[in-house]
Structures are given as structure tokens and as C-alpha cells.
GUFI-709879 format. One line per 8 residues: number of its first residue (from 1); their letters; for each residue x, y, z of C-alpha. Coordinates in steps of 0.5 Angstrom, whole numbers, plus 500, padded with zeros to 3 digits. Layout:
N
NUM) A) X,Y,Z  ...
END
This chain:
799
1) XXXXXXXX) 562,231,779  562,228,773  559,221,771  562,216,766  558,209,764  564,204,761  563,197,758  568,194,762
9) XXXXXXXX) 570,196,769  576,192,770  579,195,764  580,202,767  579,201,773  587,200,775  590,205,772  585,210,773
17) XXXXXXXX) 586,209,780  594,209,780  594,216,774  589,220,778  588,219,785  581,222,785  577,218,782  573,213,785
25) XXXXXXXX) 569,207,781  562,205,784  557,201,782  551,205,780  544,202,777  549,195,776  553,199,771  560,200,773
33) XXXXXXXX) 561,208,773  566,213,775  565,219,778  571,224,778  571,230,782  575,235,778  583,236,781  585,244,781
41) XXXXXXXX) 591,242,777  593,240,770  591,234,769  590,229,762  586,224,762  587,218,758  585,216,751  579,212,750
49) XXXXXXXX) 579,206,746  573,204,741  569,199,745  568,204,752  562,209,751  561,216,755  556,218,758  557,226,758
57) XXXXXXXX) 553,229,765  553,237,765  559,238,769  563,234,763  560,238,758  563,245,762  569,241,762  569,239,754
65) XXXXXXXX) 567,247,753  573,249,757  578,245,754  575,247,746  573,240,745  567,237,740  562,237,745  556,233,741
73) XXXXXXXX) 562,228,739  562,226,745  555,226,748  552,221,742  557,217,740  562,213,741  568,216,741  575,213,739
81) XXXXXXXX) 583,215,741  579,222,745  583,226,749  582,231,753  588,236,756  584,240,762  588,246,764  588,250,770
89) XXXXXXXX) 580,248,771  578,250,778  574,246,782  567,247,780  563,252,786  569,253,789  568,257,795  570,264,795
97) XXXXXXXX) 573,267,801  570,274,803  576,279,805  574,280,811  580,280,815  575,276,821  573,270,816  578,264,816
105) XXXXXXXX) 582,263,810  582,256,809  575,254,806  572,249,810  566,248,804  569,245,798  564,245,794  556,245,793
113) XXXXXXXX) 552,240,789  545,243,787  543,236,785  540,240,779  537,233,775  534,230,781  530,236,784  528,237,777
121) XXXXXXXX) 525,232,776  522,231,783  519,237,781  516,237,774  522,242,771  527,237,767  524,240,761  526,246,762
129) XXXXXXXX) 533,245,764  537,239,767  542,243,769  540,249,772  536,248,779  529,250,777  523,248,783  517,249,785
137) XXXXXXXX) 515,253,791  511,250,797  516,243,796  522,242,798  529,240,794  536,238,797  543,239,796  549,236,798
145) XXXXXXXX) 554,240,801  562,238,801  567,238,807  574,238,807  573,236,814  567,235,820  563,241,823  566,244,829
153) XXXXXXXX) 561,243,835  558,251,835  559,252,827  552,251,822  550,252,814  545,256,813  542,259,805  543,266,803
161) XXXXXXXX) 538,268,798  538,274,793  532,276,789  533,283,788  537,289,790  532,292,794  530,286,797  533,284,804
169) XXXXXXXX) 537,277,804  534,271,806  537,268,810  535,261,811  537,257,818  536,250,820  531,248,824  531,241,829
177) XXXXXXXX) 522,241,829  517,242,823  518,251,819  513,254,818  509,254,812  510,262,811  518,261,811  524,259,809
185) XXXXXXXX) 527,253,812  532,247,812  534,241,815  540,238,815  543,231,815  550,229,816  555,223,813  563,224,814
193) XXXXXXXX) 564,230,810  557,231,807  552,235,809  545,233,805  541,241,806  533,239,805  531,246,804  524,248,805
201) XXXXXXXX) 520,254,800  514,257,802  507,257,798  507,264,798  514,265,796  515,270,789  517,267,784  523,267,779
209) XXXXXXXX) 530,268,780  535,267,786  542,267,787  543,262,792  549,261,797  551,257,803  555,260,809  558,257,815
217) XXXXXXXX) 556,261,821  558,261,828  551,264,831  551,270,828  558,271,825  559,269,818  566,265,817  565,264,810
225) XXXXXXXX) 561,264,804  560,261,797  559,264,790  552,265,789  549,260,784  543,262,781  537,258,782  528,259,780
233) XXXXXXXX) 523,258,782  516,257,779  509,257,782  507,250,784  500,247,783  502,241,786  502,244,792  495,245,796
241) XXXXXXXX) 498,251,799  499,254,794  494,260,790  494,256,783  493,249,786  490,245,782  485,240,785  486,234,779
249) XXXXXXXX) 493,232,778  492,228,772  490,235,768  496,239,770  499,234,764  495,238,759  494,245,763  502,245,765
257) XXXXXXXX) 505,240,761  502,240,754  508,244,750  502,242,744  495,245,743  489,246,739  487,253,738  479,252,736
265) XXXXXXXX) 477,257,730  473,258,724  465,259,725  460,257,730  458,252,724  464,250,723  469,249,728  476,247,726
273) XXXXXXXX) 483,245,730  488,250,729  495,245,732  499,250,736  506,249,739  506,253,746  513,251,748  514,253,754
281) XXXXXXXX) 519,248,755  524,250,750  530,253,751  531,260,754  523,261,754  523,261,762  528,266,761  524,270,757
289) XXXXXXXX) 518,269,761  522,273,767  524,278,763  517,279,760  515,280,767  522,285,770  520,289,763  512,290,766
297) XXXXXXXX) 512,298,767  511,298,775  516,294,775  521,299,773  517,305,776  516,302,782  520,296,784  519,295,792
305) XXXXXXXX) 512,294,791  512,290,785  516,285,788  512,285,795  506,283,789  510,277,786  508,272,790  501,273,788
313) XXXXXXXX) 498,269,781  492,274,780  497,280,780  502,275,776  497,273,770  495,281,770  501,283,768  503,278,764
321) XXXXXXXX) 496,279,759  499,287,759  505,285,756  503,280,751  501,285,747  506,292,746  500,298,746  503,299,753
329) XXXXXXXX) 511,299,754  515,295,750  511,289,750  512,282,746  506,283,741  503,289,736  496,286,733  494,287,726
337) XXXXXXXX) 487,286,724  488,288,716  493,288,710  497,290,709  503,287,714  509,290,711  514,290,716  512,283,720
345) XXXXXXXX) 509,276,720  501,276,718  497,273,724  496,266,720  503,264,718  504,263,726  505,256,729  509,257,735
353) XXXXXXXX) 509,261,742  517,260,741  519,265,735  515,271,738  518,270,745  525,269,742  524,276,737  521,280,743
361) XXXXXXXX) 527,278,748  533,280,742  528,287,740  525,288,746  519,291,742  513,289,740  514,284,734  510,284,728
369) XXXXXXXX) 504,281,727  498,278,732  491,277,733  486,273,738  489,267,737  495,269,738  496,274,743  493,268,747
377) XXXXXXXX) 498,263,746  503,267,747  500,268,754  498,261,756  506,259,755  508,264,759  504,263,764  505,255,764
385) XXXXXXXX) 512,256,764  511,260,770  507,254,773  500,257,773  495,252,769  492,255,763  488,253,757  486,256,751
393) XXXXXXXX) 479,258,749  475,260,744  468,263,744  465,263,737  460,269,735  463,274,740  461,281,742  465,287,743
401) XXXXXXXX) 460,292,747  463,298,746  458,302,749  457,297,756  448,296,755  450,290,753  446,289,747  450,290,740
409) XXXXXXXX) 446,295,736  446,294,729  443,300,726  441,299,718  438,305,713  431,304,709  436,300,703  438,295,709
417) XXXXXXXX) 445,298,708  449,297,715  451,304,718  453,306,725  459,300,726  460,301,733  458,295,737  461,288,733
425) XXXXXXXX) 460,281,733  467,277,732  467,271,728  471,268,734  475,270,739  480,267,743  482,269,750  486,264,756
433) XXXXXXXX) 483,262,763  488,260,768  486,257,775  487,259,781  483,262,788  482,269,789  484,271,795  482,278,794
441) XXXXXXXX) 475,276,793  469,273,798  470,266,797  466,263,791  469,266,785  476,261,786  477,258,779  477,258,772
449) XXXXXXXX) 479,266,771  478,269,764  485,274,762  485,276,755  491,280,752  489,282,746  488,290,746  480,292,746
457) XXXXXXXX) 479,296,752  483,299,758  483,296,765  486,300,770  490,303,765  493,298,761  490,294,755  488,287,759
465) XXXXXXXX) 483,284,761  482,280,768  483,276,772  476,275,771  472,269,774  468,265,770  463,263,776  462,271,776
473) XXXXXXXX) 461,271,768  456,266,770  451,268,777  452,276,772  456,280,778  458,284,775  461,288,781  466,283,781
481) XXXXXXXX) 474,284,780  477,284,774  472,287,767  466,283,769  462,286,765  465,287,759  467,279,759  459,278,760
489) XXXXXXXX) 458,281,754  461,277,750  458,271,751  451,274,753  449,281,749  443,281,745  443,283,738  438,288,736
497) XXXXXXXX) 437,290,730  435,297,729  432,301,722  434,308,722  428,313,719  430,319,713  427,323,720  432,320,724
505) XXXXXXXX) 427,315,728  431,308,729  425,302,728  427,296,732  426,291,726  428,285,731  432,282,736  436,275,737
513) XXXXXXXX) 438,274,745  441,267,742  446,269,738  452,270,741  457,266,745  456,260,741  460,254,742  465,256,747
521) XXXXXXXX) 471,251,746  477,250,749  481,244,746  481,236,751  485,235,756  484,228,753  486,229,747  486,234,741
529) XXXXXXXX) 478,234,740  474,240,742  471,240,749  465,244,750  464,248,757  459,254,754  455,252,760  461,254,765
537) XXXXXXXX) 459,261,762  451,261,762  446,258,763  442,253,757  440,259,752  433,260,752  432,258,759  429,262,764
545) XXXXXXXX) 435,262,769  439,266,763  434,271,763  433,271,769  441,271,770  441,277,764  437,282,766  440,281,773
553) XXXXXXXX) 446,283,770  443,290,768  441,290,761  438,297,758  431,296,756  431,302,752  435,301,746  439,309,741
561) XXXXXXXX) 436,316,743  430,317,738  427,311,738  420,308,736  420,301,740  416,296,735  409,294,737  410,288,741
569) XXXXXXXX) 402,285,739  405,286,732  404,279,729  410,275,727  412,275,719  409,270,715  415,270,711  421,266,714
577) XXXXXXXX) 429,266,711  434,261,711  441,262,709  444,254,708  450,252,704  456,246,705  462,247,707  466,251,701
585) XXXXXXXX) 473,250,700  477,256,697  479,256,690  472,253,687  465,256,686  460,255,690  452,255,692  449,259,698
593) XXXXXXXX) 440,257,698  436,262,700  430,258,703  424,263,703  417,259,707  411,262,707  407,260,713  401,264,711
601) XXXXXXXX) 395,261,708  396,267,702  401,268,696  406,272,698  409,276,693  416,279,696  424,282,694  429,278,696
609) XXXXXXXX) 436,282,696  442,278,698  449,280,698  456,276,700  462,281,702  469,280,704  470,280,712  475,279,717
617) XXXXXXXX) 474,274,722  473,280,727  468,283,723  472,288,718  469,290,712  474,289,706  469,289,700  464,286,696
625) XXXXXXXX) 464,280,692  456,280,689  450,282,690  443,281,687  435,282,687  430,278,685  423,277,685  419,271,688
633) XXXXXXXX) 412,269,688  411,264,695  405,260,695  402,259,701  405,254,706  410,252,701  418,253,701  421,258,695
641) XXXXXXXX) 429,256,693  434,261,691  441,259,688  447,264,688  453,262,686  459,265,689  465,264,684  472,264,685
649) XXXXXXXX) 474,270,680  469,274,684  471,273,691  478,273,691  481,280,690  478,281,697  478,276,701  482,277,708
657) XXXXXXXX) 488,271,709  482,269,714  478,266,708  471,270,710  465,271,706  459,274,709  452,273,706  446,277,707
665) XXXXXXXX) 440,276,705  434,281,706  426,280,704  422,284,703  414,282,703  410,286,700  404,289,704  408,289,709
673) XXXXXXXX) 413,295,712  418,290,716  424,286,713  427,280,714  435,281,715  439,274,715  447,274,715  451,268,716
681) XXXXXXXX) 459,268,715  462,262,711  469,260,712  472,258,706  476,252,708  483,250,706  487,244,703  492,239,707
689) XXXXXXXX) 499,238,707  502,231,708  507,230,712  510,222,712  515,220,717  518,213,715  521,209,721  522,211,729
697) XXXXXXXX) 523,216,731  530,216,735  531,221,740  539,224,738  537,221,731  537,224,723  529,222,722  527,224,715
705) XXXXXXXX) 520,226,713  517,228,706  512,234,706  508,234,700  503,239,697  498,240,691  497,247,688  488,246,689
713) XXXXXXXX) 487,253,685  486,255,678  491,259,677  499,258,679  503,260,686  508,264,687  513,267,693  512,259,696
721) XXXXXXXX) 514,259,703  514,252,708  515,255,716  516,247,719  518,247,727  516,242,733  517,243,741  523,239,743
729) XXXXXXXX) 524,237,734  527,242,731  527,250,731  523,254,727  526,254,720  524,256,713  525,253,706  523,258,700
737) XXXXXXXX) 520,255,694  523,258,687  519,259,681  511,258,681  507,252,683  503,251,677  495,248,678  494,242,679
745) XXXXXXXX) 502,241,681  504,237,686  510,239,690  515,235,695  521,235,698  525,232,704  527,234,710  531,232,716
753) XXXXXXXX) 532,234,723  535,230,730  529,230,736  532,233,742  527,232,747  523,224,748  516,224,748  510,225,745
761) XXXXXXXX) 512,231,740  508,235,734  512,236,728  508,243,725  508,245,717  506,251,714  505,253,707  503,260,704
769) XXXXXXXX) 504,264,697  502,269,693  495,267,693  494,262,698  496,262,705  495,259,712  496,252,708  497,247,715
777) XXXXXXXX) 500,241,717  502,236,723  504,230,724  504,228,731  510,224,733  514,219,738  521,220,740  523,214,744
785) XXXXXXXX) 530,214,747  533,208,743  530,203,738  526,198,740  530,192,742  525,187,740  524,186,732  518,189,728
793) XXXXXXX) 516,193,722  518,201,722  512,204,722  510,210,717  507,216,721  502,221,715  500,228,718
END
């Protein structure tokens, strides 16, 4: 069927009716419109005048492919004196007619509407697409069968669904009571010659693609079938049925709806909002979601039992954590923690889900680069695309315990220098939980689950992590599927620092059972502020249950082999130390304080060594910057200052596109055998791009927006780049800047795009050069579907 709005119904409505028999004039909404089912002839349809405008639905815009016409001429504009020639067009799902020589040859079934529109948007999919059916399993969804004429007493419609070759049929019946949860069934409701089908899913039904069609049966015997007609199903959190049912409704807006996010990075003392479009609603990104999944080695290796486990979300969201990245088979992502990255994308440049998920599904191999962060965006638009609630989350000062004591050992020689990098600390890390109840646990550990893409460790084979439960994490049973410990560590490993004698006899120097699992984030689900949920993880740091909880969990009392346990009587060091500075911005110079307090009743005379290298977020070390040593006299009771300059000319040759400065500071008192390490990681933050959108925004309208940016370093930029994109704005594009971008100077340029989709959308920019790079920009913007009616002043948006 198709569907035109006109602005004067009794114009057309004569002569439409005397040219074509067909159509059939209603009033819909108080509007005259005229639905036209498609002859099997040739047929011309008459020439519009300037004053009737066309409202184009998805089977006239098939029409208008077929007949080579300007589609987008005609969806969003008035279209003067058009006229369309239709030859030998087919009646759209007309029914095939099977070669059996026992089916009947006149087709009783004369067409199939899946009411794409109406059930998607019942079902919260018209995002994803209008035109295709896409439902939820576990909800029912209806279709409209045409008949050339009235059922016979005896014959009825029944469903034929596919899903794969190695899989039965199903085959779905009406029936005249309540079905049964577990199965398919329908019920159908009859008017002349239409046949309304509400069709029933069960919500344990496997997710994905179906190819649907309707047969006309008398009892068992088939006497005639359709064409099969794709359709899919997602997960349904909606439904109480349903493994990953989220019991607060108005969350599911932002835990499967958001196509818009907040990534939380930088340090534990300085958190930031890192804008990110999931979109897991654009075009083709359900599709590829599929293909993610069909590519999953057991998949292809062995596909009978991999379809009996896709019904289940924890068997779902685990091969989905595999896939995301590429160690093992042909997966979507390669990860990358250093430069060069020849060849790809360097981790920061990236905004979106979509632009990875799109190479991936051309190349079917790994696309060049990821990181934390973007290993888990990518696998929270997967899974919120396949219907599962999932958020982004962010734990600061993260471990990475590579032997499992669930302590990080930092082992130093007699001149404080780092040896023995096994064990690390990460700035950050990033990981997903998704929710939903854990069938194959005891009860209790339904949730929020922890699933981590990026490749550290292998569980079960493969490089992934999870689904993991966070109360789990929290009671510290580490018994509990899936990778417990190695989570529990991340969040709760003590750091034990440890001196190594020319003997070959390790010191313990001192431990800090606070320091790691700090501020873990995840963005709000009412807004783009950072929601704290650290005590969903453990319990308040320093408390007795958090020890309780730790020790339970198994920690090893005995630190390296060959250790000297230091003296627990031993009294704690008079001498104190603080590392303290503001919040630097790249390209200056800037001051980090040494504070040394000498809490004794006696001067103090001590060495202080400090040092400031480069490093990447995940701890790698890339080069120093500056050291020095100097010597301080403290007065008893009092506070000795020390100021060291960082300054730019020195630390930018190594520091990492992450824009990580590490400072140590050691004192050394004399008198006294134990030292006094400190380190603090210091995030150098980065200048803002402006983003002004004059006017509304105007869903299907040219809007121009003008970007501009200031060169905040001492020396010129060169192989300038802006990556723009927006979920439901515009595809990612990239504009090259010619020649340098001097200090000091400022640049700007407009650009226009046409919003695609209504709502509230996110208009992303990023900027790198040469010298600078990760420079970001958003503008949160909405689309209304026409201009207000009432008269008032355009706004002007700033991102």
C-alpha cells in the first residue's frame, strides 16, 4: 500500500477514481489521503499540480527506484508537473505459487502487509529502520493478510519461519486460547478479505534474522505459500520475561536508546567527559551486529550448537566481548598502546561506534587502531543495538594483576629505579556491564554484569572478560563464573612497594591498600554528568568489611620469593611527602610542589629526587622529561617546599598523544634506611573547539554550523584534520587543512549538513595536526520536525 497526503481532496478525487479503479480515497487523521495498491499492469499516474504535496511511504519510494526516478525530490519537496511511468511493477509480496502439482494454482493470498511502521514503533525500533519489520521478542506484533476471497470452512493461515539451514522450520498455528510462554503462536481476527494475524514470540526466542512467510493450510497439507519476507528479532528488556528485563523503564531511555554517551577518562583527580556516538541506530549497524555475531568462530565451527545458545544473553554478550577485538578471528578491532600507528587510526582520533563497525563489516578484519575506551564503545553499541541494557564504565587507578595475588608489586633497586614491570597500574580503564539475570548461577548474582573486550587475559580460550557479576565483585567470590578474580583485582589490588638488595633480597618499603579502584564512573543516566557507583563495586576503602571482603577473597600474605618482611614495630617515617600541582594545560610551562613535613621534633636533613617521564595512560613508559636532586634541611614541625618547573620544550618530544606526565618524588632522610616514594600522573588537558549553530535545527533542512579553533601552542601546526559526525546528523566526514596553522592563529570554516533523524542529537568534531591532537567539540543539538509555528527568535547553539 501506499499512501498520498493532498491538500484538496476534491480535486483528484474524481478523475483518480475514473483512471484508476484502484484507488480508494479515506479520511486518515482528518486529512484526505489516498491509498493506491499497486496494479499488475502498466499503469501512468497523472501529473501533480504545484499546490498537491506528496507524502512518499516505503513502498512508493520502491515504486520510484523502480521507475528511475528522484526519490529525494520527491520525499521533501513539493513536486510540480511529476510524472511517473510504472511498467510491468508486480504487486508487492505477491504469493509464489510452489510447483507441486497438488497446490492450487489460483492464489488465494494476494498480499502480505508486515505493518513494519506500526510494529516498530510499538516496539521501540523505528530508529533502526521503518521499513523492515524489527521486533522485540517476548511482544507481540501484527500483520494483515489480503484475500482475493473469504477462507474456505476447513482451510487456515499459519507462520513459516526460518532462521537458519540447520534449523527446523517453525512453524506457527493459531490458537483459540491463551499460547504458551515458551512458544510460538498467533491469533487471528477476520474482516471480509483481511485477516489481522497478532503473532506471539516467546521470551526465550533467539535473536536475529528470520525469513518469514504465510501459508494456507488445510490441516497438515500445504496448499499454498508466499515468498519469504526477512524479518528480526532483538532482545526485549521491556518484557518481565525476558533474561535481560530491566526493571526501571525510564533507564532503558539512556541503557538502550542513548545513541549519545560520555566515555570518563583522564586521572582519578581529573576526570573528564569524553562525548561518544554510539549509534546504534544508524544505518546498517543492526546488520552488522548480526554479521558480528554469525562471524564468532563457534559460529562457523560449530553452528547447531551455537544456535541452540543464541536465545541466551550471557552466551550473547560473551562472544560479542570476543569479537569486538580482532586477536582471535577476524574480529572488529586491533588494539594498539604506543606509536607508531602506521596503517590505522590513532585511538583518540575516534568519536563513533559507526565508522569502525562499517570498515570492519567491508574488510571483515581487524581495523586499525583501539584502546580501552574504544573497545568498550564499540561493544555497548552492539549490545544496545541487540536489545541488551548497557552502560560505559570507567575505573580509575585500575590494575592489571598478572600473576593473580591480587596485589601489584612494584619492585625498585637501591637508586629507586623501577625494575621488574609485570604487575601495572592504568591511568584508567574502561570496561561495559550489561544487565541481566544469570540463569546458570544461584540466584543472587543477576545484574549489572562486567564484560571487558579489550585483550589482557584469556578466558576460556579467547580474549574476553565475563559476563562477570558485580555483586560478585563486591561479596569477593571469586569462584563465580565468568574471570571474577582477575575484575576483583582491578578494582581492590593493594600496591606493595618493594626494595631489591645488590644480594638479591626484596624489602617491603611500603604498601597502599587504597589506591586502586578509584572513582569508578559511568556517565548519568539523567544527564551527561558522571554518576559514581565505586560502592557497587566495594565496600567504603578503609572500612572493615573491605578488608574483611579482601582477605576473604584470598590475598596472599607473603609478597616475591626472597623476601625481608619489614619490621611492622618499626615507627613510622617523620618525614612526609606531597606531590601537588593545578591543572596543566599542553603546550605551557607548569609547576608541580614537592611538599616535605617534618613531623618530628628534630631538623631533618633529607635528599629529595624527583622525576617527571612521559607515559601512556595504561602505564607504558615512553621517555624522560626532567630530573633533579637537591638537598633540604626541615625544621621540626614545619613544611619544606620544592618547586619544579615542567616546561614544554622538554616534555614534548615524548609525550604520548594521551598527554601523560608521571612525577616521582623520593626522599631520602638521612639517618634513616627506608625511603619515601610518591608518584602522581598528571593529565595535561587540551584546548576546546567551538561549534556555533545559528537558527532551528529542522529535520530534512540545509543547517550550517561554523567551527572554529585557536593554535594555543608556541609553535605552528601542520597536516591539520577535522573529523565531524553526529548520530542521526550526518555520516563521519573529513576536511584537511592546507598549509600551517601559526601560533596564536585562529581558524574557522562552515559546514552544512541535513539532519536525518528527529530528536536530541549530538554534533561531534574532532581536530589533530602534527603537534596537537585529540582537540574535541560537541554541540548538542535539536531536530524538530518542522519549524515552530509560533513567531520567536532563532536561537544560536555554542558547543
Amino acid at each position: 500500500m501506499a499512501a498520498y497526503k493532498l491538500k484538496r481532496k476534491q480535486t483528484f478525487q474524481a478523475s483518480w477514481k475514473k483512471e484508476f479503479p484502484w484507488v480508494i480515497l479515506k479520511d486518515v487523521e482528518e486529512s484526505p489521503t489516498m491509498f493506491c495498491e499497486w496494479p499488475t499492469e502498466e499503469a501512468e499516474l497523472a501529473s501533480f499540480g504545484a499546490d498537491h504535496l506528496l507524502v512518499i511511504t516505503e513502498h512508493f519510494a520502491e515504486i520510484l527506484d523502480r521507475a528511475g526516478c528522484d526519490r529525494s525530490q520527491a520525499r521533501h519537496q513539493e513536486w510540480p508537473s511529476a510524472k511517473v511511468v510504472i511498467k510491468r511493477c508486480p504487486r508487492l509480496n505477491k504469493p509464489r505459487v510452489s510447483d507441486k502439482s497438488d497446490i492450487r494454482r489460483d492464489d488465494l493470498i494476494a498480499g502480505v502487509d508486515l505493518r513494519s511502521r506500526e510494529n516498530n514503533r510499538a516496539h521501540r525500533t523505528e530508529e533502526i529502520d521503518r521499513k523492515r519489520l524489527i521486533v522485540r521478542r517476548g511482544q507481540a506484533f501484527s500483520l494483515t493478510v489480503h484475500l482475493s476471497d473469504p477462507l474456505q470452512s476447513g482451510h487456515e493461515l499459519a507462520l513459516v519461519l526460518k532462521q537458519d539451514k540447520n534449523n527446523d522450520d517453525i512453524v506457527i498455528r493459531q490458537r483459540t486460547a491463551g499460547g504458551s510462554n515458551d512458544k510460538w503462536w498467533l491469533q487471528q481476527q477476520s474482516a471480509r478479505n483481511e485477516l489481522l494475524l497478532t503473532v506471539y514470540s516467546p521470551a526465550r526466542a533467539n535473536v536475529g534474522e528470520y525469513r518469514l512467510a504465510v501459508e494456507l493450510m488445510s490441516g497438515n497439507k500445504v496448499l499454498e505459500r508466499t515468498d519469504f519476507t526477512k524479518m528480526y528479532l532483538l532482545f526485549n528488556p521491556w518484557c518481565k520475561d525476558d533474561a535481560v528485563y530491566f526493571p526501571d523503564e525510564s533507564l532503558l531511555k539512556e541503557y538502550i536508546m542513548n545513541e549519545n554517551g560520555r566515555i570518563f577518562t583522564g586521572s582519578a583527580d581529573w576526570m573528564s567527559g569524553m562525548p561518544w556516538n554510539f549509534g546504534q541506530f544508524e544505518d546498517n549497524v543492526m546488520d552488522i551486529c548480526f554479521e558480528i555475531l554469525d562471524h564468532f568462530k563457534p559460529a562457523r565451527s560449530d553452528r547447531p550448537n551455537y544456535m541452540r545458545q543464541r536465545w541466551d544473553p550471557v552466551y550473547i554478550s560473551r562472544a560479542v566481548v570476543a569479537m569486538v577485538n580482532a586477536n582471535d578471528d577476524g574480529g572488529v578491532l586491533m588494539g594498539k598502546w604506543q606509536e607508531p600507528y602506521t596503517g590505522g587510526v590513532q585511538p583518540t582520533k575516534w568519536m563513533s561506534s559507526v565508522p569502525i563497525l562499517e570498515k570492519w563489516s567491508k574488510s571483515k578484519s581487524g581495523v586499525k587502531y583501539g584502546q580501552c575506551w574504544v573497545f568498550a564503545a564499540v561493544a555497548c553499541t552492539v549490545l544496545r543495538c541487540l536489545g541488551i541494557p548497557t552502560r560505559c564504565i570507567t575505573n580509575f587507578e585500575s590494575a592489571h594483576d598478572t600473576d593473580g595475588n591480587l596485589s601489584i608489586d612494584r619492585v625498585y633497586n637501591i637508586h629507586r629505579q623501577p625494575v621488574e614491570k609485570h604487575d601495572s597500574i592504568w591511568n584508567f580503564h574502561c570496561w561495559i556491564e550489561s544487565y541481566m539475570q544469570r540463569e546458570d548461577l544461584p540466584n543472587g548474582y543477576g545484574g549489572w554484569q562486567v564484560l571487558d573486550p579489550t585483550p589482557q587475559e584469556r578466558s576460556s580460550g579467547m580474549y574476553r572478560c565475563g559476563p562477570c557479576p558485580v555483586k560478585a565483585i563486591k561479596k569477593g567470590d571469586l569462584n563465580v563464573k565468568f574471570d571474577v578474580p582477575f575484575v576483583f583485582a582491578e578494582v581492590n589490588a593493594d600496591i606493595i612497594n618493594w626494595e631489591i638488595r645488590p644480594d638479591g633480597q626484596r624489602k617491603r618499603l611500603s604498601s597502599n591498600p587504597a589506591k586502586v579502584g578509584r572513582n569508578i564512573s559511568t556517565k548519568s543516566p539523567y544527564g551527561n554528568e558522571r554518576e559514581d557507583i565505586t560502592l557497587q563495586y566495594k565496600y567504603q576503602e578503609g572500612s572493615a568489611k573491605e578488608r574483611e571482603v579482601y582477605n576473604k577473597a584470598g590475598r596472599r600474605i607473603s609478597g616475591p620469593d626472597g623476601e625481608e618482611e619489614s619490621n611492622p614495630a618499626d615507627e613510622p617515617p617523620n618525614v612526609q611527602l606531597e606531590i601537588k600541582h593545578a591543572k596543566p594545560v599542553f603546550g605551557t610551562d607548569f609547576d608541580v610542589i614537592f611538599e616535605l613535613e617534618n613531623m618530628g621534633d628534630k631538623e631533618v636533613s633529607c635528599k629529595l629526587y624527583t622525576l617527571s617521564e612521559a607515559v601512556t595512560y595504561n602505564s607504558v613508559h615512553l621517555g624522560e622529561c626532567q630530573n633533579s636532586t637537591v638537598n633540604v634541611v626541615i625544621p621540626a614541625h614545619k613544611v619544606h617546599r620544592e618547586t619544579v618547573r615542567l616546561l614544554y620544550t622538554k616534555y614534548a618530544s615524548c609525550v604520548s598523544e594521551h598527554n601523560i606526565i608521571r612525577v616521582i618524588g623520593v626522599a631520602r632522610v638521612s639517618g634513616q634506611e627506608k625511603s619515601i616514594p610518591k608518584m602522581v600522573n598528571i593529565p595535561l588537558s587540551k584546548p576546546k573547539l567551538s561549534i556555533k549553530v545559528p537558527g532551528w535545527v529542522v529535520l530534512n533542512r540545509k543547517t550550517t554550523t561554523l567551527i572554529s579553533f585557536t593554535n594555543p601552542l608556541p609553535v605552528p601546526l601542520n597536516r591539520g584534520v577535522f573529523t565531524v559526525e553526529g548520530a542521526g546528523l550526518l555520516p563521519n566526514k573529513e576536511f584537511h587543512i592546507s598549509g600551517s596553522i601559526a601560533p596564536g592563529q585562529r581558524l574557522s570554516f562552515e559546514l552544512s549538513f541535513t539532519p536525518m533523524r528527529p530528536g536530541i542529537r549530538e554534533f561531534l568534531v574532532d581536530f589533530d595536526s602534527d603537534r596537537l591532537q585529540d582537540v574535541k567539540g560537541v554541540a548538542t543539538l535539536v531536530v524538530r520536525k518542522t519549524s515552530p509555528s509560533y513567531s520567536s527568535k532563532c536561537p544560536v547553539v555554542f558547543g
